[in-house]
C-alpha positions in Angstrom: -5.1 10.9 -12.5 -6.8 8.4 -14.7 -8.5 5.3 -13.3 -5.7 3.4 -15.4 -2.5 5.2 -13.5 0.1 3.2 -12.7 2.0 4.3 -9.6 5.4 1.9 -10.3 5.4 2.9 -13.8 5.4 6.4 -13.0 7.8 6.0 -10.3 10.0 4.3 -12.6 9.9 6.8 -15.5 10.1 9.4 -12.9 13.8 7.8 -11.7 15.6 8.4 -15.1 14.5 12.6 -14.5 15.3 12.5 -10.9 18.7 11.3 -12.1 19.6 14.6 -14.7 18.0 16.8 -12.1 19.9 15.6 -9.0 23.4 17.1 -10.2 21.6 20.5 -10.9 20.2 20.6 -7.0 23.5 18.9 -5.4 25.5 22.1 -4.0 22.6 24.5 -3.8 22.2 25.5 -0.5 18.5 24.6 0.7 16.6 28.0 0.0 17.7 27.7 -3.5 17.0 24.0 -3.6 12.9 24.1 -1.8 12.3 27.8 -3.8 12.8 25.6 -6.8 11.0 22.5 -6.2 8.2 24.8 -4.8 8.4 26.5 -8.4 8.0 23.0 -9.6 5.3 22.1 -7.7 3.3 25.5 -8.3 3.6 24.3 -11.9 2.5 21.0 -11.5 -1.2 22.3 -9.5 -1.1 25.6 -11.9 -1.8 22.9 -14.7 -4.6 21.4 -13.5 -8.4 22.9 -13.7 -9.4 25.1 -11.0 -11.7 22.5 -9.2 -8.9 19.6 -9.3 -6.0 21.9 -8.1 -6.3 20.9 -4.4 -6.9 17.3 -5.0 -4.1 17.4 -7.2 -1.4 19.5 -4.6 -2.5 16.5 -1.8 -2.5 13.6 -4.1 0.8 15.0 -4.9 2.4 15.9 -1.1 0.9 12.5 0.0 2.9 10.7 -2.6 5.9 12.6 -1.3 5.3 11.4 2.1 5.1 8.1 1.5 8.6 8.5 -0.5 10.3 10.1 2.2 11.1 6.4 3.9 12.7 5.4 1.2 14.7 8.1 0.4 16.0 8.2 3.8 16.9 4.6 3.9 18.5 5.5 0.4 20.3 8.2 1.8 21.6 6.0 5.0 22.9 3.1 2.6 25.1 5.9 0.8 26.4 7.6 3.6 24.5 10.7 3.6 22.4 10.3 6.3 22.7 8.8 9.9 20.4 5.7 10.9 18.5 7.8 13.4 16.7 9.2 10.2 14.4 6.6 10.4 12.6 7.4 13.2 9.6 9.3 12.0 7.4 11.7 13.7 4.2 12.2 12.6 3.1 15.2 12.0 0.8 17.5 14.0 -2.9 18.1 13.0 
């Protein structure tokens, strides 16, 4: 990432493609679904130069982890998720 990246700008141009991919994944059962975001995320590090590939693969899952709160309070508002999805257990080193 360049010193001049822009988190919320990204997030925000990321929205709209969220959007057209969403209907593709809704359905899918969840192998399908994590085989192809894994494919997508192989993609992403493949694309980088060797010697940035795992800062790129953790700058990239931490930015997921800090999404997953607002996806699940996303998900609660529409229905699709009960409110005991918030509690959050942190993971095990």
């Amino acid at each position: 990432m360049t010193d001049d990246y822009d988190f919320q700008a990204a997030l925000r141009e990321s929205d709209g493609l969220v959007e057209q991919i969403r209907p593709i994944l809704a359905g899918q059962n969840p192998e399908v679904t994590g085989t192809t975001i894994a494919q997508l995320v192989a993609i992403f590090v493949a694309g980088h130069a060797p010697p940035l590939r795992e800062t790129a693969q953790r700058l990239l899952m931490d930015c997921a982890e800090g999404l997953v709160p607002i996806m699940v309070e996303e998900m609660i508002e529409a229905g699709r998720a009960p409110p005991e999805w918030r509690q959050h257990r942190p993971r095990s080193s």
